[in-house]
C-alpha positions as CSV (number, residue, x, y, z in Angstrom):
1,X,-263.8,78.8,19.4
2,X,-266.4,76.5,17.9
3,X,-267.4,75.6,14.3
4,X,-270.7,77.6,12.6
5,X,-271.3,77.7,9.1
6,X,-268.5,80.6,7.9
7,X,-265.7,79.1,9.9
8,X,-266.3,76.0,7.9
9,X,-266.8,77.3,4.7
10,X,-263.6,79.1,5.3
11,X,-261.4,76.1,6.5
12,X,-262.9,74.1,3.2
13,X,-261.9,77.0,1.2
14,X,-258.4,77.4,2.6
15,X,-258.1,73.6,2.3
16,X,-259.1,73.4,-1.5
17,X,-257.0,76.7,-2.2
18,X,-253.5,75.9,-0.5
19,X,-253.4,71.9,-2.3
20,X,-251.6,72.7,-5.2
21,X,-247.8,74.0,-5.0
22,X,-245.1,73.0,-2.4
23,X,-245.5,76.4,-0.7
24,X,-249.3,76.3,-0.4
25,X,-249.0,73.0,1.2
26,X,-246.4,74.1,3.6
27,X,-248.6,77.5,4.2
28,X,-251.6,75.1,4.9
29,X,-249.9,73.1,7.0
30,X,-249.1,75.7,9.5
31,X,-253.0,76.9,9.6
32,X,-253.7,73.3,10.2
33,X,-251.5,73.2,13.3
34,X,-252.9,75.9,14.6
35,X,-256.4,74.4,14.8
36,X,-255.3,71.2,16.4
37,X,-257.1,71.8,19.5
38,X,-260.6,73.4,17.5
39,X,-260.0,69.6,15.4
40,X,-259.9,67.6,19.1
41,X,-263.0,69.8,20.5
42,X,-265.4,69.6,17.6
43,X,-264.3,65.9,16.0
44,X,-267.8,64.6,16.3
45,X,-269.2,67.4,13.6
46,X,-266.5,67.5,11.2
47,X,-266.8,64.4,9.2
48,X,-269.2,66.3,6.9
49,X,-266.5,67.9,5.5
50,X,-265.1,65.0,4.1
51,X,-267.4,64.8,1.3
52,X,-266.2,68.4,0.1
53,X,-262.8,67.7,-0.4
54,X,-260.9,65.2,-2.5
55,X,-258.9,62.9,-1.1
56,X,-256.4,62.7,-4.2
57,X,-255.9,66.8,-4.4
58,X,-256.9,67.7,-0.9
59,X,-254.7,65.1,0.8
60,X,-253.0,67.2,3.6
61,X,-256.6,68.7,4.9
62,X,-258.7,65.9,4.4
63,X,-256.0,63.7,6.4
64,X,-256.1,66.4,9.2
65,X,-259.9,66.0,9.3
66,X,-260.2,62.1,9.2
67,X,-257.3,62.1,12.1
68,X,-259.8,64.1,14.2
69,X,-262.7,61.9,13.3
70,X,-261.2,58.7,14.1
71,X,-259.4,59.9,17.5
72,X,-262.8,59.3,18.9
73,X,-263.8,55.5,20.3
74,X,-265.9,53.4,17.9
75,X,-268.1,50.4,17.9
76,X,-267.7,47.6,16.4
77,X,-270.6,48.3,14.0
78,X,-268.8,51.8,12.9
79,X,-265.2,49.9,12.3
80,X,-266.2,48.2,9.3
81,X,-267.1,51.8,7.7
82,X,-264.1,53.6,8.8
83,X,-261.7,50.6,7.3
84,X,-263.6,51.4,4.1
85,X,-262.8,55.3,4.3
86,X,-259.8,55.2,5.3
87,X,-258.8,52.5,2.7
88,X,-260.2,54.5,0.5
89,X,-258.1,57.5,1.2
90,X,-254.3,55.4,1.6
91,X,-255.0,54.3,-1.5
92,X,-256.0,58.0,-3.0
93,X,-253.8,60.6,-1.1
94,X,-250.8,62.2,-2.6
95,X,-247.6,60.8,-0.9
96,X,-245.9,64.3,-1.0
97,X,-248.8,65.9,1.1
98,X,-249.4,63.2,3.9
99,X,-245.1,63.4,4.3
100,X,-245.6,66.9,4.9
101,X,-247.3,65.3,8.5
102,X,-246.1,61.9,8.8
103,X,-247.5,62.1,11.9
104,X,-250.6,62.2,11.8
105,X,-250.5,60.0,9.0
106,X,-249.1,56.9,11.0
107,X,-252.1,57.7,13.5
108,X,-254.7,56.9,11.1
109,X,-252.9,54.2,9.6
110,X,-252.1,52.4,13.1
111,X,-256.2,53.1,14.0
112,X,-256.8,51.7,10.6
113,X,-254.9,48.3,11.5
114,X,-256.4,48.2,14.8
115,X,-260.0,48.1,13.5
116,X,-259.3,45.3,11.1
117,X,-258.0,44.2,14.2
118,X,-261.3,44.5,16.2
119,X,-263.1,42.8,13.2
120,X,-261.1,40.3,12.7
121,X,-260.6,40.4,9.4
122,X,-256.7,41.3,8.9
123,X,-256.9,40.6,5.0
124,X,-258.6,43.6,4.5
125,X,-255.6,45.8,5.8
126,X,-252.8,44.2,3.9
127,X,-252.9,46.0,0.5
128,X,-253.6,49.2,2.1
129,X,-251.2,49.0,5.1
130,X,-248.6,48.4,2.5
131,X,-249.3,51.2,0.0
132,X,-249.3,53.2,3.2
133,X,-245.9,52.3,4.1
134,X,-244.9,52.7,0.6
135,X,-246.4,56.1,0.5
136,X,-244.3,57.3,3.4
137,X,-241.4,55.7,2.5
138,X,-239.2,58.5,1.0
139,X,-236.8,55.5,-0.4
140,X,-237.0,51.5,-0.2
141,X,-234.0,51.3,2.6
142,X,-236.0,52.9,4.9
143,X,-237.7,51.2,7.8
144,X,-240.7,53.2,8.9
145,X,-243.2,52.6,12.0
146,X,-246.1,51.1,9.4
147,X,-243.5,48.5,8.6
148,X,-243.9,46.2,11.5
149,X,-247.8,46.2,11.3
150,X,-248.1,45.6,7.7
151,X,-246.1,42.4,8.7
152,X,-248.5,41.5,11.7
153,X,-251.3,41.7,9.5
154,X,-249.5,39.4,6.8
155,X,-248.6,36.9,9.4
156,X,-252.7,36.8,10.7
157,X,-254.0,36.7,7.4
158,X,-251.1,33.9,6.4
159,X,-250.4,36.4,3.3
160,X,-246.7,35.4,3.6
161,X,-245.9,36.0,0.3
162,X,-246.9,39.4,0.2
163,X,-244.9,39.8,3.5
164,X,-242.2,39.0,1.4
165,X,-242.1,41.3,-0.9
166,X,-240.6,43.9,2.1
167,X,-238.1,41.7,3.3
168,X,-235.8,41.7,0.1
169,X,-235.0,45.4,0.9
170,X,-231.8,46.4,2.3
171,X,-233.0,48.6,5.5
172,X,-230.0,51.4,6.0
173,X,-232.3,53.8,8.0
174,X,-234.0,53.5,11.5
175,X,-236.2,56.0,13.5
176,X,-237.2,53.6,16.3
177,X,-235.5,50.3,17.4
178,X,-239.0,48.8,18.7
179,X,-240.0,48.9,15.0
180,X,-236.3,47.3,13.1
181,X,-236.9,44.6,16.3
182,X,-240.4,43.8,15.5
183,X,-240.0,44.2,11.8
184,X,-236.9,41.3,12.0
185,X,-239.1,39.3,14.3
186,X,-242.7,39.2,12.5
187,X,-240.4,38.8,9.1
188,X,-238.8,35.7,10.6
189,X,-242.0,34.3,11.3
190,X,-243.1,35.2,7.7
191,X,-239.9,33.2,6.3
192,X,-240.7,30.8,8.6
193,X,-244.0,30.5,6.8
194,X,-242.8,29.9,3.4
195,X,-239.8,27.9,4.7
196,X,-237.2,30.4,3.4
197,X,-235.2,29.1,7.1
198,X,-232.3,31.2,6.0
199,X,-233.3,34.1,5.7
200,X,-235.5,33.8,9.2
201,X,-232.3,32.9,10.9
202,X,-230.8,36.3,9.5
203,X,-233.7,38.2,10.7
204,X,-234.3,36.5,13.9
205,X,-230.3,37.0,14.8
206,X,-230.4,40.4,14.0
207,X,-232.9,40.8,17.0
208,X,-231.0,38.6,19.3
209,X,-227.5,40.7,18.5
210,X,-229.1,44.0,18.4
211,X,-227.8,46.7,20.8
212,X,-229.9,46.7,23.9
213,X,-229.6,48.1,28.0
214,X,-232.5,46.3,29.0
215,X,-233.7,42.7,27.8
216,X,-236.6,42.9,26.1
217,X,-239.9,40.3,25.4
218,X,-239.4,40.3,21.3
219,X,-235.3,38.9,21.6
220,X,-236.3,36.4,23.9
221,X,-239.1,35.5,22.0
222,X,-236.6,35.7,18.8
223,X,-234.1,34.3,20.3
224,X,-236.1,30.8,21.0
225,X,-237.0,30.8,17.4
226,X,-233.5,31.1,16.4
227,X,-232.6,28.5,18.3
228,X,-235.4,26.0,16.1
229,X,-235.0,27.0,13.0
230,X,-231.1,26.5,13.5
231,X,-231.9,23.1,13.8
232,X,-234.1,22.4,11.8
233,X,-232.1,24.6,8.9
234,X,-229.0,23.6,10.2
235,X,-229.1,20.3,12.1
236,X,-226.7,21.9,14.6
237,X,-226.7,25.4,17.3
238,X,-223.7,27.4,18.4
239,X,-224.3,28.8,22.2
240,X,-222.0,31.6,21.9
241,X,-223.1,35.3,21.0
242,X,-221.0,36.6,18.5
243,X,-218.6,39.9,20.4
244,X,-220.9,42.4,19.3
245,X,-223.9,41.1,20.9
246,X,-224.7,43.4,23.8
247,X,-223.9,42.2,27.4
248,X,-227.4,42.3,28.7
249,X,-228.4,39.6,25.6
250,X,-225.4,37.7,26.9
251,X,-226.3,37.3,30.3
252,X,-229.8,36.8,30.2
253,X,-230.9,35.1,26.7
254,X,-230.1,31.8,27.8
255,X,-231.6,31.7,31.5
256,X,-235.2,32.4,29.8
257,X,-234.6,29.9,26.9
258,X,-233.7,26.7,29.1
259,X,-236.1,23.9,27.5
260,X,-234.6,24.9,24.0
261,X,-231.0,25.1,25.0
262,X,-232.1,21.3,26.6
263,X,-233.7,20.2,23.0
264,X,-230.3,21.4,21.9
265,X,-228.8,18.7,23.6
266,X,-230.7,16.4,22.8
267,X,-231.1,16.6,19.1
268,X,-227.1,16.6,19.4
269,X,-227.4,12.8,20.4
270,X,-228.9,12.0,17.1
271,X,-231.3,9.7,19.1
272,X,-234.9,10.1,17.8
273,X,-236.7,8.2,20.2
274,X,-234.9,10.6,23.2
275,X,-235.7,13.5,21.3
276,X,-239.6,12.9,21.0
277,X,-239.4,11.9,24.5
278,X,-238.4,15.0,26.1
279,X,-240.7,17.1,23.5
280,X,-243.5,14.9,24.9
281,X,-242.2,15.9,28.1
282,X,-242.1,19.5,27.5
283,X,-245.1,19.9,25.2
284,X,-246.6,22.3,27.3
285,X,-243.8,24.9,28.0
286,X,-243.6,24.7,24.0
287,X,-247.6,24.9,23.3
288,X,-247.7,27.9,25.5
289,X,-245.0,29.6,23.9
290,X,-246.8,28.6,19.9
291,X,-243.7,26.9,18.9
292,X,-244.6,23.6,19.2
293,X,-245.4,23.5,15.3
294,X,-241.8,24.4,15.2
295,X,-240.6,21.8,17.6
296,X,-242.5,19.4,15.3
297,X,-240.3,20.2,12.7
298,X,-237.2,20.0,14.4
299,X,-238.2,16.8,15.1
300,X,-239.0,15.8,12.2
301,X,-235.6,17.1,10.7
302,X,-233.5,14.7,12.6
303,X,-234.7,12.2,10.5
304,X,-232.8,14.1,7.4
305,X,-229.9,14.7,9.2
306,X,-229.3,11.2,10.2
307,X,-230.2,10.5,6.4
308,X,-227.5,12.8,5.3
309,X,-224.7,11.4,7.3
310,X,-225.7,8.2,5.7
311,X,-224.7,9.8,2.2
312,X,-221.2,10.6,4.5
313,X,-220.4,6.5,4.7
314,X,-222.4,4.5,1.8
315,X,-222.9,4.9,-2.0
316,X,-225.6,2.9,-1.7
317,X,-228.2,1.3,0.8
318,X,-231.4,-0.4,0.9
319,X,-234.8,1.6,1.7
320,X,-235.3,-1.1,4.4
321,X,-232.0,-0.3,5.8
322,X,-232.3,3.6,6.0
323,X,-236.0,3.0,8.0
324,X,-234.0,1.0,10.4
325,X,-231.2,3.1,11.2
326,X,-232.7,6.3,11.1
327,X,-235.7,4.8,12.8
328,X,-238.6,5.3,10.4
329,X,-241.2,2.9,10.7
330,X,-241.5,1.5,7.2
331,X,-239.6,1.3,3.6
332,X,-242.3,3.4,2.5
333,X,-241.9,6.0,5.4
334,X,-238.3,5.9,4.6
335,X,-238.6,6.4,0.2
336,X,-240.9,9.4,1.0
337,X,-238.0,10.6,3.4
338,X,-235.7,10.3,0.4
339,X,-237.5,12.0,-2.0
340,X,-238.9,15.0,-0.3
341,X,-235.0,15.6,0.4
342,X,-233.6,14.7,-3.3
343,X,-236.8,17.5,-4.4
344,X,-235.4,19.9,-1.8
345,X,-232.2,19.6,-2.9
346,X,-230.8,18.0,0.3
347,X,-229.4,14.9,-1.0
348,X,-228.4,14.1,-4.4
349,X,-229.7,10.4,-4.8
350,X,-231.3,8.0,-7.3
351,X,-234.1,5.2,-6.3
352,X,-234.8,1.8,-7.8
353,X,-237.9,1.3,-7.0
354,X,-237.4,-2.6,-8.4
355,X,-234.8,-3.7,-6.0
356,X,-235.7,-0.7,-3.3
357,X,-231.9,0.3,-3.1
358,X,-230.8,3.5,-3.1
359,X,-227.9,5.1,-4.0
360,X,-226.2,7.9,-3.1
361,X,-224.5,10.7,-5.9
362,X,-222.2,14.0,-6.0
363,X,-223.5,17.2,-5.9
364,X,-223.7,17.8,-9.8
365,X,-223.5,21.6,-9.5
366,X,-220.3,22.7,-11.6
367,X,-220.2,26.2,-10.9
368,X,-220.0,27.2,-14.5
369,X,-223.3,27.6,-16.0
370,X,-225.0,31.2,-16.8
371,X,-227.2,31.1,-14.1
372,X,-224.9,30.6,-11.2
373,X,-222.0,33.0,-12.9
374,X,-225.3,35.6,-12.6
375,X,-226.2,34.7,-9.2
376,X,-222.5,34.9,-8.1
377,X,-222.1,38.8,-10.1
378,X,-225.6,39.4,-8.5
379,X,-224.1,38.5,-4.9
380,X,-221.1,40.3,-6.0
381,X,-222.5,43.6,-6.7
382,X,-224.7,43.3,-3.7
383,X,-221.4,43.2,-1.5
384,X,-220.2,46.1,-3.3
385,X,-222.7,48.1,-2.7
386,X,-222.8,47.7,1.2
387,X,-219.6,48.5,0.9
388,X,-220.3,51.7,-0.7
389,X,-223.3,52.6,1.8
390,X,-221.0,51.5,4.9
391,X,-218.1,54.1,3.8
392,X,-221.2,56.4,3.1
393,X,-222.4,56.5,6.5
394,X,-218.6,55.8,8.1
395,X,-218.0,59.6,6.8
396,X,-220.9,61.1,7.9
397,X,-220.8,59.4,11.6
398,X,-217.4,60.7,11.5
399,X,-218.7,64.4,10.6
400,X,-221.5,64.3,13.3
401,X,-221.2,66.8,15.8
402,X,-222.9,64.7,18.2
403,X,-220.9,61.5,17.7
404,X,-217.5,64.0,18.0
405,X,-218.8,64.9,20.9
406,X,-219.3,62.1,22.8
407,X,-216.2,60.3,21.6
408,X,-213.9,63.3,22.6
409,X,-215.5,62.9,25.7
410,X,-214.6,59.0,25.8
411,X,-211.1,59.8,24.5
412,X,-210.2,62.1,27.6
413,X,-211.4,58.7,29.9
414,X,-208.2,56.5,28.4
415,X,-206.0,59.5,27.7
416,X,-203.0,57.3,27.2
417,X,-201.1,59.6,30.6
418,X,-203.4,57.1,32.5
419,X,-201.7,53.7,31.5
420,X,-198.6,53.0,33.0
421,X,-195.1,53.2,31.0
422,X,-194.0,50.2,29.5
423,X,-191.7,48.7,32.4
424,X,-187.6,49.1,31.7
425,X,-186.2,46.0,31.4
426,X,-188.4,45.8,28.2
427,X,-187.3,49.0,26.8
428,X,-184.9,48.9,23.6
């Protein structure tokens, strides 16, 4: 079957006549399947009818059509004027119609990101790659496929902030773990970026512990990253997986992460000259990896650790001092050092800049004013609702016939027959 001048009219027709109600949508959307193949064969000529329909009203249609026009290969020339039309249409389309075919919606969306890709211009996709996401998004604690390249394109364009503005949802609901593993990876990064270190390390763990049967590129690549920004956040790093960490992560993590496990041991000694030594000495396994901006930092951390067990033995102590025994190279270097960290919060400290002393105070956080009682009610009400949600999906796991299924199965493995009987002599 081929396209002439009726069949079209009649597809624009049904197109512009089945956009309104739920059940002329749904009725449309089964036509539409049914000229997938006539879409595939006659792509090149159906752009045209793109200027009769609206993208606002006609959403369902005109996505069907500009799916079939962009399945084709492009240059580089054509790229910039498909980013504009399909912009154009993300921002347009009606979110109830496009969920109708998800789909095929992700397709153009994913071609979208990989033309600002081929131009190299990744700011242009941020606003629309997220109002895409949003648009599929049937609620905010769902994690869909878009999510994970709204977040590369953030992370290329160094629009961190706007990264953010994802990553404060709770995310209850996964399709495919490829995307929850790259969305906790490119968010670290992002955090990483605006130095939120804490949040990274949640994201970045949650790759390293997630369940996996085969090791995969993104938790080694997370789990070095981890492994940083635990020291550089922490000033220390814990080997061990937590139990729940899957066996293959266990095994096999630490035999690809060597030189970072080895800076491990090194920062431990609290030796700065050591430390830059076997950086220097390992600069290129870092480089190649693009963590050696990270390394830097790490580096750079140990001199606020050792500053911070100085606040452990003296109230107070010359900047002179503090250079030599954390080995900074001047006074100066040192009072810089000092107040970066009393800015940051780090160190609670005073300096007199006449006699260059300085000393050393309590945290003066009291735990009673109204902002911390509403952070603490805000963290409180946050727990309680992951409670509620984990009961929530508790009781429908437990209804699942699936889940019944397989753990009936399990059950009849360690039927309790196959255990021997507690021995006599310990009998009552």
């Amino acid at each position: 079957m081929n396209l002439n001048m009726n069949s079209v009219e009649t597809l624009v027709a049904q197109i512009q006549g089945l956009s309104g109600s739920t059940s002329d949508v749904n009725h449309l959307h089964t036509l539409l399947k049914q000229l997938e193949e006539l879409f595939k064969s006659e792509s090149s000529r159906l752009a045209p009818l793109l200027t009769e329909l609206d993208p606002s009203i006609h959403s369902l249609g005109y996505l069907y059509i500009l799916e079939a026009c962009t399945s084709a290969p492009i240059s580089k020339e054509q790229a910039s004027e498909l980013v504009l039309s399909v912009g154009r249409f993300i921002n347009l389309c009606s979110a109830e119609q496009i969920r109708v075919a998800p789909d095929k919606f992700i397709s153009v969306c994913k071609r979208f990101k990989d033309q600002v890709m081929l131009l190299e211009d990744p700011m242009r996709g941020v606003a629309p790659m997220l109002t895409a996401l949003q648009k599929l998004q049937y609620s905010s604690e769902q994690l869909t496929t878009l999510h994970p390249d709204f977040l590369l394109l953030c992370l290329l364009a160094k629009c961190y902030k706007t990264g953010l503005s994802i990553l404060e949802d709770d995310i209850f609901e996964v399709d495919q773990p490829r995307d929850f593993l790259l969305y906790c990876y490119y968010g670290g990064m992002i955090c990483i970026g605006q130095k939120k270190f804490s949040k990274a390390l949640e994201l970045l763990h949650s790759v390293v512990t997630a369940p996996m049967s085969v090791l995969n590129a993104i938790a080694i690549e997370a789990y070095k990253k981890y492994i940083l920004v635990s020291l550089i956040h922490l000033g220390q790093f814990s080997s061990s997986f937590p139990k729940y960490t899957s066996s293959v992560a266990q095994r096999n993590l630490k035999n690809f992460s060597q030189p970072y496990l080895e800076l491990v041991n090194s920062y431990c000694t609290g030796k700065i000259s050591e430390l830059e030594a076997f950086v220097q000495a390992n600069n290129e396994k870092f480089e190649s990896d693009k963590n050696l901006g990270l390394v830097k930092q790490v580096v750079s951390s140990m001199y606020k650790r050792n500053i911070q067990r100085l606040t452990q033995t003296y109230l107070t102590l010359s900047l002179e001092d503090i250079a030599n025994t954390v080995q900074l190279n001047s006074a100066k270097e040192a009072e810089m050092h000092v107040l970066q960290m009393i800015q940051d919060g780090e160190i609670y400290a005073t300096i007199n800049q006449k006699d260059g002393m300085v000393r050393f105070l309590e945290d003066p956080e009291q735990y009673k004013t109204c902002e911390m009682i509403e952070l603490i009610d805000s963290s409180i009400q946050r727990i309680m609702m992951l409670s509620r949600k984990l009961t929530d999906m508790d009781e429908q796991l437990s209804c699942d016939p699936l889940y019944l299924g397989k753990a009936g199965r399990e059950r009849q493995r360690f039927d309790f027959d196959d255990f021997d009987t507690v021995p006599s002599k310990f009998t009552v």
